[in-house]
C-alpha atoms as one frame of an Amber mdcrd trajectory, in Angstrom:
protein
  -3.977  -8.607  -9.205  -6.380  -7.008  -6.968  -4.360  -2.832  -5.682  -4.536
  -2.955  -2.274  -6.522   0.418  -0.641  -4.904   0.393   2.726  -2.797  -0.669
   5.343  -3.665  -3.855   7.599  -3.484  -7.032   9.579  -4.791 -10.389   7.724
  -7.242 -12.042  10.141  -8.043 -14.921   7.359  -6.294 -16.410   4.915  -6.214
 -18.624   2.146  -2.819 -19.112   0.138  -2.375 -15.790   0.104   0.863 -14.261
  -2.077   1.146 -10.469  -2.306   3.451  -8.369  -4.701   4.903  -5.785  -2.776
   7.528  -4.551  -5.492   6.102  -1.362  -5.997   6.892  -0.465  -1.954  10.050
  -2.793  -1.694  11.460  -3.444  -5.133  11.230  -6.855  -4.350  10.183  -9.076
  -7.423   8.942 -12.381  -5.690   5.710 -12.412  -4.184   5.739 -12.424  -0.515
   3.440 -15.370   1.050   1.294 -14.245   4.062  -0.181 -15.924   6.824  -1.796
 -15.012  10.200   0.902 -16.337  12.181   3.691 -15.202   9.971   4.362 -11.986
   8.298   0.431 -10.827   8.390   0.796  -7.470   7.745  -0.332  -5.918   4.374
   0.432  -2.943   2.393  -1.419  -0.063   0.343  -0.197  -0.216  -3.227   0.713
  -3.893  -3.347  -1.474  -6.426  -5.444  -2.699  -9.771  -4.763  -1.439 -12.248
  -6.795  -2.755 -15.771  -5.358  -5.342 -16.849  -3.012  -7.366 -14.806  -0.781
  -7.920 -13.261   2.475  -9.546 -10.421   5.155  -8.299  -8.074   6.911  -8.703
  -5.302   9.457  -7.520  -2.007   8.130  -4.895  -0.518  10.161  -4.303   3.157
   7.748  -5.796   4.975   4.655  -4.542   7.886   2.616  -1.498  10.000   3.860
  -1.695   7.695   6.983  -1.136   4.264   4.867   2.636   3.166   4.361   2.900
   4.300   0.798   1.110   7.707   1.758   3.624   8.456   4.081   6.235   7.840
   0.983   4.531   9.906  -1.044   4.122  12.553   1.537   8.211  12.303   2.249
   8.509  12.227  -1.494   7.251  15.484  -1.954   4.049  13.805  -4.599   1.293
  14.639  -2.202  -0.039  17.513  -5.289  -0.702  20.120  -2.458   2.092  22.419
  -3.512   0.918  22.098  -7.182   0.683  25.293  -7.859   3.089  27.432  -5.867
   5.437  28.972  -8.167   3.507  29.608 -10.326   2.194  33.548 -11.848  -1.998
  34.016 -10.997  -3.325  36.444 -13.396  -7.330  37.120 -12.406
């Protein structure tokens, strides 16, 4: 169950089954392969096999940082609100 960091294309593969429920909800794992379905996801988990791949987006930039961002969870806004005595 190695967390994905970032976004990206596989460019070598071996068996290779990813969990991508916590992006899609999805519970079966979703098989990849170079010539079908090779792209892979920040926040999903390995679950079989193994592979490479080029990374494509990190951070805000990454599929589930853009969520996060939409979502309103980013943390920057953490303190607005809020009374600063000093």
């Amino acid at each position: 169950g190695d967390l994905l960091p970032a976004d990206g294309v596989l460019i070598q593969g071996n068996d290779l089954k990813i969990d991508e429920s916590a992006l899609t909800g999805e519970s079966d794992h979703v098989r990849k392969s170079l010539d079908k379905d090779p792209l892979l996801l920040s926040g999903t988990h390995v679950m079989e096999g193994s592979g490479r791949m080029v990374v494509t987006a990190v951070g805000v930039n990454s599929q589930s940082g853009i969520i996060f961002t939409l979502l309103g969870a980013t943390g920057d806004d953490e303190d607005e609100g809020r009374d600063r005595k000093g």
